[in-house]
C-alpha positions in Angstrom: 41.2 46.6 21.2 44.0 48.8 22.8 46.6 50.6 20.4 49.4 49.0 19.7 52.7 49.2 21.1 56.6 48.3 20.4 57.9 45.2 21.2 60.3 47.1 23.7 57.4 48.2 26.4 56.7 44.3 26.8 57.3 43.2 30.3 57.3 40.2 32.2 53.9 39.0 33.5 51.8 40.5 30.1 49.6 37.7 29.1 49.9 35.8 26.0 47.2 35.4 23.8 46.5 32.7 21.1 44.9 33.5 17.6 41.4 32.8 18.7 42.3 35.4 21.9 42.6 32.8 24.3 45.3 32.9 26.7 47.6 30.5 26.6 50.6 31.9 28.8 52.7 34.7 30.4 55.7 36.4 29.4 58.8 35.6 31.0 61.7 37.3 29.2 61.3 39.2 25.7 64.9 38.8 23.3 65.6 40.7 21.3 68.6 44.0 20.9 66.9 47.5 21.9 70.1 48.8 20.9 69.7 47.9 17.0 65.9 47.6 17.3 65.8 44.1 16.9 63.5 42.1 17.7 64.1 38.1 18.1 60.9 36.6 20.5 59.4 35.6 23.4 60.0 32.8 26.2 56.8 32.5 27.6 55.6 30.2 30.4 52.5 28.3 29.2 52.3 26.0 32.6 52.6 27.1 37.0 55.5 24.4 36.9 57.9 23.7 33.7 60.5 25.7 31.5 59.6 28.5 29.4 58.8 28.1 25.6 60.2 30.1 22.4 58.1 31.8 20.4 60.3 33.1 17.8 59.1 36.6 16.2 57.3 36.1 13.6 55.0 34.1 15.2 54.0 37.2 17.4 51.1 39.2 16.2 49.9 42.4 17.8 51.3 44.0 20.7 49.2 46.3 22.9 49.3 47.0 26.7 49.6 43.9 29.2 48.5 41.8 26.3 50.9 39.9 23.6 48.9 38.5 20.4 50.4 34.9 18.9 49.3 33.9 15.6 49.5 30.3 16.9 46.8 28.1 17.8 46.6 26.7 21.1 47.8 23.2 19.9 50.8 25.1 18.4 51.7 27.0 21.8 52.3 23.6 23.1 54.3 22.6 20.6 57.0 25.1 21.0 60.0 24.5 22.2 61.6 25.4 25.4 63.4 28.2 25.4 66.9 28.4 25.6 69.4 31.5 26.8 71.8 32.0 24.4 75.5 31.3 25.0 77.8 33.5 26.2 79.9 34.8 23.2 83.5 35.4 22.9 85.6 36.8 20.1 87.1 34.4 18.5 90.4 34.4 17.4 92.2 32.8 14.6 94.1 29.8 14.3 97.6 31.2 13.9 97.2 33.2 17.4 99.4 31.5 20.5 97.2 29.8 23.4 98.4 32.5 25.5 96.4 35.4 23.3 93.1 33.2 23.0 93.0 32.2 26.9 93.3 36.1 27.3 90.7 36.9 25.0 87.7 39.1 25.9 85.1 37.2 26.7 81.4 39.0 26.5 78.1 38.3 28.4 74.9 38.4 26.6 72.3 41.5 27.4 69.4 40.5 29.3 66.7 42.1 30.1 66.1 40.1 33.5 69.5 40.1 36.0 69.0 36.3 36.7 66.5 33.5 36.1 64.7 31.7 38.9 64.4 28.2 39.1 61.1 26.6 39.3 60.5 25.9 42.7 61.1 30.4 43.2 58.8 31.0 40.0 56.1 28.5 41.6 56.7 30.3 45.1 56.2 33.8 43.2 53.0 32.2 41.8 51.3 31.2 44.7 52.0 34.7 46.2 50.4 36.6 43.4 54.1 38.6 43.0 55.2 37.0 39.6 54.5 40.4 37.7 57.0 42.2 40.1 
């Protein structure tokens, strides 16, 4: 077994690995803040066609290069639920402020780590030409 590595040197394309070591999947898109160090999961595709799945993270075991460790069980990687991007988040201001002042209010896009997501038919096309790890 490799040495272990930070959640932040995952990259898209490392395989994912059930408890028994079996692969069950790829990772799309680690979440998390690198800023604060914080660590939130994995989407992970677990199929050629179909939406990514959450694996939150505590369910992540060890890390090491091009591999990702689960302590799920197969059945349980099926079971996830698809992933989700989070909102986008505004500040939110109180009650009392005029319409004016909350329509002007800043209005913040989350940090990710990819600049857009495909859709399936451009992850299935990336697939079948061997550049999904690019």
């Amino acid at each position: 077994m490799a040495d272990p590595v930070s959640w932040l040197v995952i990259e898209r394309g490392w395989d994912v690995l059930d408890r028994e070591g079996e692969r069950v999947g790829k990772v799309e898109e680690t979440v998390g803040d690198s800023s604060h160090d914080v660590f939130d999961g994995l989407s992970i595709t677990t199929r050629l066609v179909g939406r990514p799945r959450y694996v939150p993270s505590e369910q992540v075991g060890e890390i090491e290069e091009g591999r990702v460790h689960l302590k799920l069980s197969q059945d349980e990687v099926s079971r996830l639920a698809e992933y989700e991007e989070p909102p986008t988040s505004a500040r939110i201001e109180p009650e009392k402020a005029g319409l004016l002042t909350r329509a002007e209010a800043e209005v913040e896009a989350p940090v990710h780590r990819r600049p857009r997501r495909e859709n399936v038919w451009r992850r299935l096309w990336l697939r079948l030409t061997g550049r999904a790890n690019n």
